[in-house]
N, C-alpha and C positions, 0 to 999 in steps of 0.2 A: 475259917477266917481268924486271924491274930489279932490278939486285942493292941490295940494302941498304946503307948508308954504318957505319953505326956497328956497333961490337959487339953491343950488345945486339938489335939491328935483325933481324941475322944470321945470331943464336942462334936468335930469335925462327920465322926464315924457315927455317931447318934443323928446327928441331921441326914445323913446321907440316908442311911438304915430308915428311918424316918417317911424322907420322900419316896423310896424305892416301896415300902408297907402300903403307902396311901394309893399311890400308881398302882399297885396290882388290886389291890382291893376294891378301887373304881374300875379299872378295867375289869375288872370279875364282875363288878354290879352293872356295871353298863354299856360295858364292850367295847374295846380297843377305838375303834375307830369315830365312837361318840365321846371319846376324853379329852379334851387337848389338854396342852403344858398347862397353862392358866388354871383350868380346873386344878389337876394336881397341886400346883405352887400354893392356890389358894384353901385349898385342903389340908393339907402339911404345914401351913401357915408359915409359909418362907417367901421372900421375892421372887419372881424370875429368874432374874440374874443369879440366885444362889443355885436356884435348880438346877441350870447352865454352869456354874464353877461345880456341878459333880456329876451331872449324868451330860453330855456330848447332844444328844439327839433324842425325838421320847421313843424310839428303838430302845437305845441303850437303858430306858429305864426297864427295860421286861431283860433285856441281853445280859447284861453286866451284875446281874446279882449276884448272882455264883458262878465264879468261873467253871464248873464240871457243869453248869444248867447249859450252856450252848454246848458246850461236846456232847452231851449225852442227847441232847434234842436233832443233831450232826446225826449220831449213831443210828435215834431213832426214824431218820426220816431215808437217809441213805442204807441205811443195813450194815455199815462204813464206818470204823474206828477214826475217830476227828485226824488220826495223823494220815490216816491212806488215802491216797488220791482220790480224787472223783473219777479220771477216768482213771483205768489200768494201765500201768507202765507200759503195757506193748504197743495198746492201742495209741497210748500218748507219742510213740517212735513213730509211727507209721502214718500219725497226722500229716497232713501237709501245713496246718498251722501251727504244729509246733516249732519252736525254734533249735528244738535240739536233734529233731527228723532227718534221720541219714536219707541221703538223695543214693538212690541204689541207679537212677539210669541217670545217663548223663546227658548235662545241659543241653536243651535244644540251640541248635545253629539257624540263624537268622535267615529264615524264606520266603 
């Protein structure tokens, strides 16, 4: 992570850091799905609304820490470097939902 240049920049990246620490450390102690946003906001002792000007969703607060934490957790659940397809380029041809699927027999005529 780069540190920030300006004051405000900072501030900005201490508050963030800040509620992203309190979010894991409650979800550690009491488990994702017993935290809401409120609890955090009010832990971290920021508004709502500030929560919301830096984390999107309370996903993004466990997702968006580190950017290599989602690739490496990609890696670890598919076996799959975050840039390779989920499926394999062959099988992905051979889809009939994919859009880029060469059609090998040709169009049915209307019977």
């Amino acid at each position: 992570m780069t540190v920030p240049s300006g004051r405000r920049e900072r501030k900005k990246a201490a508050t963030r850091q800040k509620i992203a620490d309190t979010a894991l450390r409650l979800f550690l102690e009491r488990g994702y799905d017993a935290v809401g946003i409120r609890d955090v906001a009010a832990e971290a002792d920021v508004a709502v609304t500030t929560l919301f000007s830096h984390f999107a969703c309370k996903e993004a607060l466990v997702f968006e820490q580190d950017q290599d934490f989602e690739q490496g957790l990609t890696q670890a659940v598919t076996g799959r470097a975050p840039h390779e397809p989920l499926i394999p380029r062959c099988a992905a041809r051979s889809s009939p939902w994919c859009t880029t699927a060469r059609r090998t027999a040709p169009p049915r005529s209307g019977t």
